[in-house]
N, C-alpha and C positions, 0 to 999 in steps of 0.2 A: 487437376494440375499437379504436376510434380513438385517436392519440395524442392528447392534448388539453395546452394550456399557461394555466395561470393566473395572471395579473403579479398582481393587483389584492389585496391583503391581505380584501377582504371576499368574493372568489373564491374561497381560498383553502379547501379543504377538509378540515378538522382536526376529530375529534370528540374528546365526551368524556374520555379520561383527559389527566392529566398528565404530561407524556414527562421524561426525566431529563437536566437542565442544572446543570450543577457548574462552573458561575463562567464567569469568563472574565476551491513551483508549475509549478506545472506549466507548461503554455500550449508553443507548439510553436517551431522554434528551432535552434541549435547546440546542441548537450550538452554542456555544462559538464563537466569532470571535475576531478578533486583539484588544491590548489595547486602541485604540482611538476611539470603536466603527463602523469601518468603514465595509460597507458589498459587495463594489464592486469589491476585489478583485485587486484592485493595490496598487503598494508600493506607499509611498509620494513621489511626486515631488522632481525631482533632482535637482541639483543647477547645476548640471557637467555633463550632460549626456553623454555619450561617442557616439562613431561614430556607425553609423548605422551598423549591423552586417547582410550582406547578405545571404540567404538563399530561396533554389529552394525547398518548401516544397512537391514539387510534385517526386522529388529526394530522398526525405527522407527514410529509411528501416521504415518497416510499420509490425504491429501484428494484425492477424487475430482473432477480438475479440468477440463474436457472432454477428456475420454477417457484423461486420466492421471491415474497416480496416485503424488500429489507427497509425499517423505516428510518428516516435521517433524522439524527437529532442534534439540534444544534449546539453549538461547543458551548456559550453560556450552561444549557440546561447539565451538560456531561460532566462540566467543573462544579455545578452544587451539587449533583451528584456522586463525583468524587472526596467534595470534601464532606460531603452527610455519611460515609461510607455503605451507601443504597448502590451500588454494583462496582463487577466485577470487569476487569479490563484487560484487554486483550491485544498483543501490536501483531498486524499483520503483514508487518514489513519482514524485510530477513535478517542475519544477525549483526551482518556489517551494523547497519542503521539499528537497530533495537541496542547494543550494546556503546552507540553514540550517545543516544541521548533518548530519553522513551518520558512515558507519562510516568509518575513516581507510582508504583508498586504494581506497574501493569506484569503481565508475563508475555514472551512472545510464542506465538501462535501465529506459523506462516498460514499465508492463504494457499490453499493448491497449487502448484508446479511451483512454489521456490523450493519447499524442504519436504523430502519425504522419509525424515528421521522422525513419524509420528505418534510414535508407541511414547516418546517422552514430553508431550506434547501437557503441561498441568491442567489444562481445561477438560480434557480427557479425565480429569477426576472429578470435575466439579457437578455440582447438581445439575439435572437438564433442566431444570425449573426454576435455576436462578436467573437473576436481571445482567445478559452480560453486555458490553460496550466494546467494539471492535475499533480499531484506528488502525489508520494508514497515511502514506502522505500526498495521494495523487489525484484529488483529495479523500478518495471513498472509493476506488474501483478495487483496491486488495480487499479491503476490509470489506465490501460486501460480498467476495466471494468467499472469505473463511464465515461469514457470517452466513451464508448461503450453505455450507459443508455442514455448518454447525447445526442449524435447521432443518438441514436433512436429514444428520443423524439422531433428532427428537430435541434437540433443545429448542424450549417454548418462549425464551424472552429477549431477543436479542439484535441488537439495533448496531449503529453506525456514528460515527462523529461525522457529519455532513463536512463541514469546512478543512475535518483533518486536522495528523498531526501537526504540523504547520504552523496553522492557528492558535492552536493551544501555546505551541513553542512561542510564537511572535508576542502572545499578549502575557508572557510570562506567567502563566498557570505550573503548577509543580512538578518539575520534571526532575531524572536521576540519570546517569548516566559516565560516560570514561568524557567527554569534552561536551557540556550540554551549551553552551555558547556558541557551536560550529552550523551554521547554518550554511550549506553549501546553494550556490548558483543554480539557476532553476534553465531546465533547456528542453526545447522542445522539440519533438522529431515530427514533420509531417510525411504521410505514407497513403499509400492506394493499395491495395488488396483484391480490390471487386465488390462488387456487389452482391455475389451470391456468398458474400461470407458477410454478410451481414449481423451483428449480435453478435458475432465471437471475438474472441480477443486478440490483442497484438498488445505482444511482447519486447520490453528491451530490458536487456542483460548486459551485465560488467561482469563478463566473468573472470577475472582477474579475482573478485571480491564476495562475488554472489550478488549482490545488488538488482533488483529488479523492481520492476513499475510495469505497468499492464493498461490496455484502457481497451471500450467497447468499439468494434467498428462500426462506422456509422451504415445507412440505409443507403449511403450513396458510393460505399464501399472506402471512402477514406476512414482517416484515424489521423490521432495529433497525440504524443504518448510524452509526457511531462515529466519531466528526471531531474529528484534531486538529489544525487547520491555524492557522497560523503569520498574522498580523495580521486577525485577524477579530475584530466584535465581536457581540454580537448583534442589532445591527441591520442587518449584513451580507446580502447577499441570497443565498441559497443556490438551487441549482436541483437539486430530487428527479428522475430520470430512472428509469422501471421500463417493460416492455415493455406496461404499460399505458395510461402517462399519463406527461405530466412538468409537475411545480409547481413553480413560482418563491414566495419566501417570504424572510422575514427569518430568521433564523435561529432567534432567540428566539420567533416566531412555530411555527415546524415542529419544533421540538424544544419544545412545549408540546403537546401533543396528538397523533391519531393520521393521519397523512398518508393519506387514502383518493383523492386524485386527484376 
């Protein structure tokens, strides 16, 4: 099937139901990292560390992400983690959202297709044998594909925050950031694709911002793509990407019905 692109709101191809809207960057570049300049991806030294938080990573529930398999670990385990200084952390969001508000001394490391400024990418220096920890916020489908990149290109230890950034953000775990308080409106786009694209991705874009969220499509050819990005309104233009088609839409428009391209 041809890609196709729809600007035009009465172009726009949205049927019947009602998609789920509750209220209410990326872009390519240098990499920002945390305000002290640091690029390896730990928080500061604790004064207090807490007691080691055990965990059988080989136990862990694990996502089949091209051709690995990324294991979830949950936000509890990745905050004693954090504050024992036992890994290295990584956002997989874009620079809009990593420069909002990020885990405190993470660096950011897009996943595939937001940035491909990745010669300055700091994990790119780090040991391929360290323990790394990837976050996103949708809740785990960016971060298991830079973690999936990451694994490809020979790093041996490197896992996911299952619940996401989010979570960490909500239960006030240490974050740094230009406004770490902003917690934007969560919206969801439902879409159809087909069935023979099944496992691959669907994409939405702010491109105004860079902003981007991604999620697998299902077995039955849909997708449900969850957006929380940071100054959008809903008359924002969003653009739906799947390997069917790609639509342009307001927001409020595409998260009212079903995106069939």
């Amino acid at each position: 099937m041809q890609r196709r692109t729809f600007l035009a709101a009465g172009a726009l191809s949205v049927a019947g139901l009602s998609g789920c809207l509750s209220g209410g960057g990326g872009g390519s570049g240098s990499y920002p990292t945390p305000e002290d300049g640091d690029t390896d991806g730990y928080p500061p030294a604790s004064d207090d560390p807490p007691e080691k938080k055990s965990v059988d990573v080989a136990s862990l529930p694990t996502v089949n992400q091209n051709g690995q398999q990324i294991p979830l670990l949950p936000v509890d385990v990745a905050v004693n983690w954090h504050q024992r200084g036992e890994a290295r952390f990584a956002d997989a969001r874009g620079k809009k959202q990593y420069t909002t508000s990020h885990v405190e001394g993470a660096v950011l490391s897009p996943a595939p297709d937001i940035e491909t400024n990745f010669d300055e990418d700091p994990v790119l220096d780090w040991p391929k044998g360290d323990r790394i920890v990837c976050y996103c916020g949708c809740p785990h489908h960016l971060s298991s594909l830079r973690a999936a990149a990451l694994k490809n290109s020979g790093y041996e230890n490197v896992l996911v925050i299952d619940e996401g950034f989010w979570a960490w953000h909500d239960r006030g775990y240490p974050i740094k950031g230009q406004n770490t308080d902003a917690a934007p409106a969560n919206y969801a786009i439902d879409g159809v694709a087909g069935e023979k694209f099944a496992g691959k991705a669907a994409w939405a874009r702010h491109p105004d911002s860079g902003q981007s969220e991604a999620t697998d499509i299902a077995a039955d050819g849909s997708y449900t793509l969850h957006l929380k990005f940071h100054d959008v309104t809903p008359d924002s233009t969003i653009a739906v990407e799947t390997p069917a088609y790609t639509v342009e839409g307001t927001l409020q428009e595409l998260s009212n019905g079903v995106v069939t391209g």
